[in-house]
C-alpha positions as CSV (number, residue, x, y, z in Angstrom):
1,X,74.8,84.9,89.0
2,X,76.5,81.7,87.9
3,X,79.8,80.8,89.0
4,X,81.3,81.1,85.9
5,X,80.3,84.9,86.1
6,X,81.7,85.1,89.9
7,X,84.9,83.7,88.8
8,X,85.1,86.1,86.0
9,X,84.2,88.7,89.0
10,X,86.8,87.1,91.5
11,X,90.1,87.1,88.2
12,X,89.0,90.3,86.8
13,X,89.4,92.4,90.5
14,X,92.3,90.6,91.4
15,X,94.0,91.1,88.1
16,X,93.4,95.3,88.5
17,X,94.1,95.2,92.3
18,X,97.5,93.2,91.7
19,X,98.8,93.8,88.5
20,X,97.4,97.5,88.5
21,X,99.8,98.1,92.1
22,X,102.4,96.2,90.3
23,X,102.1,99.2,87.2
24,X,101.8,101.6,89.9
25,X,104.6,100.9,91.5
26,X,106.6,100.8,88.0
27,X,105.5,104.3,87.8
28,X,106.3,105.5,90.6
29,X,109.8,104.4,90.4
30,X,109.8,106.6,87.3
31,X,110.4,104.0,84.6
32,X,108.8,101.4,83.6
33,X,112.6,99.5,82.8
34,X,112.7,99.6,86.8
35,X,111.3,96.0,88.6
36,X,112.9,93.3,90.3
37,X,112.6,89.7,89.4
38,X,110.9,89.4,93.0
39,X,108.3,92.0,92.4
40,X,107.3,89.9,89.6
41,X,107.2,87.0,91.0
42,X,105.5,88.2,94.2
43,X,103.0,89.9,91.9
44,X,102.2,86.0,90.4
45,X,102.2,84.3,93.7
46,X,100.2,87.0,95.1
47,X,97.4,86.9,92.1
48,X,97.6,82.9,92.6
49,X,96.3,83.2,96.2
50,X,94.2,85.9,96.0
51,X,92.1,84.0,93.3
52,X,92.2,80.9,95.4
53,X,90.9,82.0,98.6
54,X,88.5,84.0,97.0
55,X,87.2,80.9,95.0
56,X,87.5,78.9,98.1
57,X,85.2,81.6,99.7
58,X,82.6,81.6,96.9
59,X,82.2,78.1,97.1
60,X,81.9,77.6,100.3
61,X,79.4,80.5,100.8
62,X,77.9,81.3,97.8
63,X,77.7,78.4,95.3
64,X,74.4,77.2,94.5
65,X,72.9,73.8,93.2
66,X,73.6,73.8,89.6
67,X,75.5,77.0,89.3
68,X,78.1,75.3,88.0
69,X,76.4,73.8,84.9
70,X,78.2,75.2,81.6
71,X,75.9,76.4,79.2
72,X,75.9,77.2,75.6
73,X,75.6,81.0,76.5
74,X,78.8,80.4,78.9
75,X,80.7,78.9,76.4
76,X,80.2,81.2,73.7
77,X,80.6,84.0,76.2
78,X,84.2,82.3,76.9
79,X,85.0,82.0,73.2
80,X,84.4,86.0,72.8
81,X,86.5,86.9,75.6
82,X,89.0,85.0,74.5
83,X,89.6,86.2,71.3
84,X,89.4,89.9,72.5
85,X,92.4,88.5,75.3
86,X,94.7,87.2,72.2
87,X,94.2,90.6,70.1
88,X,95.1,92.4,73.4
89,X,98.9,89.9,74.3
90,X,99.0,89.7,70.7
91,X,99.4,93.5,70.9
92,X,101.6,93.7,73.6
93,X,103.7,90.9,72.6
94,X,104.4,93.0,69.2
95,X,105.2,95.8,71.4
96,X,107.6,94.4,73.3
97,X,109.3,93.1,70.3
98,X,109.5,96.6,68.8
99,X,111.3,98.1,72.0
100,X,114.0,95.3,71.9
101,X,115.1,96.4,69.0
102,X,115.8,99.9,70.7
103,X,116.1,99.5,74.7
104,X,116.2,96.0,76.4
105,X,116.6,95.1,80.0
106,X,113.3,94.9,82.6
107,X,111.3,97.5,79.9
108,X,110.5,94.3,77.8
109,X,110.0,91.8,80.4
110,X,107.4,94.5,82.4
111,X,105.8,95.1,78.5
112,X,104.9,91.4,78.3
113,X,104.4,90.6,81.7
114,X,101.5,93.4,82.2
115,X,100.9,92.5,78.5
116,X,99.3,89.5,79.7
117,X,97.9,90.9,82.6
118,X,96.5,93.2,80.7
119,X,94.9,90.6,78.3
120,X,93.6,89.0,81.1
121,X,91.9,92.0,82.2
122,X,90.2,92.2,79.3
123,X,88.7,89.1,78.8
124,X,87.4,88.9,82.0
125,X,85.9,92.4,81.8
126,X,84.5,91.4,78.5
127,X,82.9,88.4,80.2
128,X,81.5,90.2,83.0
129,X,80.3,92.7,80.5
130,X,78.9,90.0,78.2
131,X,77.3,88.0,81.2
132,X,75.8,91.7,82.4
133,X,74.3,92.0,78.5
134,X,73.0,88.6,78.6
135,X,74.9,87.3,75.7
């Protein structure tokens, strides 16, 4: 497994386990308009270090002599993902703009935020699923 793969391993888990407890918690206050600025923000700094010590640990104990080469196949697998990422914020970003026009408050700012973490999902599940495929 190459590192770019492991990295799109390491962003992809910590984007559900993070950002998916962030949503949960949304839900179980009953309303998505609910959230604090700090939740947010914890939920960023959280996903920051997560991703960092988890890179830290892969290079440390599990990067290999020329495993971090880019390839053609890596960057064409990038270039996929990230065009599924943009139709998935560009999708959420539209949303977001269609409930301003009705509601307002934290309900926009929690439809863009998990917008993008939502895009970011995506593309690294798509690369982890493209990597798996051997695209």
């Amino acid at each position: 497994m190459s590192f770019k793969e492991k990295s799109a391993w390491i962003v992809l888990v910590a984007m559900l386990w993070i950002f998916g407890g962030y949503a949960w918690s949304l839900y179980q206050a009953g309303s998505f308009g609910a959230g604090t600025t700090e939740m947010m923000f914890g939920a960023i700094i959280g996903f920051v270090l997560l991703v960092i010590v988890a890179h830290i640990v892969v290079g440390i104990f599990a990067l290999k002599p020329g495993d971090d080469a880019e390839d053609e196949r890596d960057r064409l697998i990038e270039l996929k993902a990230d065009s599924l990422s943009g139709y998935v914020l560009g999708a959420a970003a539209l949303t977001g703009l269609a409930f301003a026009l009705f509601e307002g408050d934290y309900l926009i700012a929690n439809i863009l935020f998990l917008g993008l973490a939502g895009s970011e999902i995506a593309k690294n599940a798509w690369q982890v699923m493209l990597y798996r495929k051997g695209a």
